[in-house]
C-alpha positions, 0 to 999 in steps of 0.5 A: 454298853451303856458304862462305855458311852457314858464313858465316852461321852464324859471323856469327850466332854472332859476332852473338849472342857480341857481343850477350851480352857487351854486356848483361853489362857493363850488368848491371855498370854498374847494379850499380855505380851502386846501390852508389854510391846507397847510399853517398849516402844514407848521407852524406846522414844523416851529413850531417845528424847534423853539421848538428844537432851543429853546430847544438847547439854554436852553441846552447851557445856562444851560452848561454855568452855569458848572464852568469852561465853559465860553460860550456853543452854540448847535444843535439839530438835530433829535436824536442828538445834537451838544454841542461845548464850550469855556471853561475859562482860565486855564480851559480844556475840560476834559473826566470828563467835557465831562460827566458833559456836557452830564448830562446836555443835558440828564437831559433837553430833555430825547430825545436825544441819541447821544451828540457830544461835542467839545471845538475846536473853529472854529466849535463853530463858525459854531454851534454858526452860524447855531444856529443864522440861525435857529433863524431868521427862516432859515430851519434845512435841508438846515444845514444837510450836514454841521452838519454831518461833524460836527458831524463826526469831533467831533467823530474823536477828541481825548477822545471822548466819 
């Protein structure tokens, strides 16, 4: 008699031993898995801070291809997008420029609703600079504050539509 309890008793301790040790390890496995949910969101906006990036260049080399526009670089940021340019010699960014512009954006990405254009250098160079940023991966928020003065600047210029 005293075989079968001892028995018993080792065969439940065994029993229990497995049964713990089987839940410890899904403990882990679902860690593991939330760890790589967050990774995924994580690409997801990436992602979608490239597809903008890459959107954008398509718009500016699709303003460069305009006669008269010499080089364009641009920002997409949510609703809007900021489109500056350095037109070529001789040549102005006119109300009528500015249209054509605004038809180019408006025909690559039906998205936007707001176009800030400017041809004043020292902002091409800030967009130009933003845009590479965002290139190399840098995120569009840390840009938030710098493109809203920018925005609010090209609003002020003269003949701004």
């Amino acid at each position: 008699m005293k075989g079968k309890k001892i028995k018993v008793i080792v065969s439940t301790f065994l029993a229990v031993f497995l049964v713990f040790i089987m839940c410890s390890c899904q403990k882990n496995e679902v860690k593991v898995e939330e760890e790589d949910n967050e990774d995924v969101s994580t690409n997801v906006a990436a992602s979608k801070t490239n597809e903008f990036v890459e959107m954008a260049e398509n718009i500016a080399d699709n303003v460069v291809d305009l006669i008269g526009v010499e080089d364009a670089t641009a920002i997409i940021y949510g609703e809007d997008i900021v489109v500056a340019v350095e037109m070529s010699d001789k040549n102005t960014l006119t109300i009528g420029m500015k249209g054509m512009i605004k038809d180019v954006v408006m025909n690559n990405d039906n998205m936007i609703n707001n176009v800030f254009i400017t041809d004043d250098a020292k902002i091409f160079e800030k967009v130009d600079t933003i845009e590479q940023n965002l290139i190399k991966g840098e995120d569009i928020k840390n840009y938030r504050e710098e493109i809203n003065k920018i925005k609010k600047r090209i609003s002020s210029e003269k003949n701004n539509e």
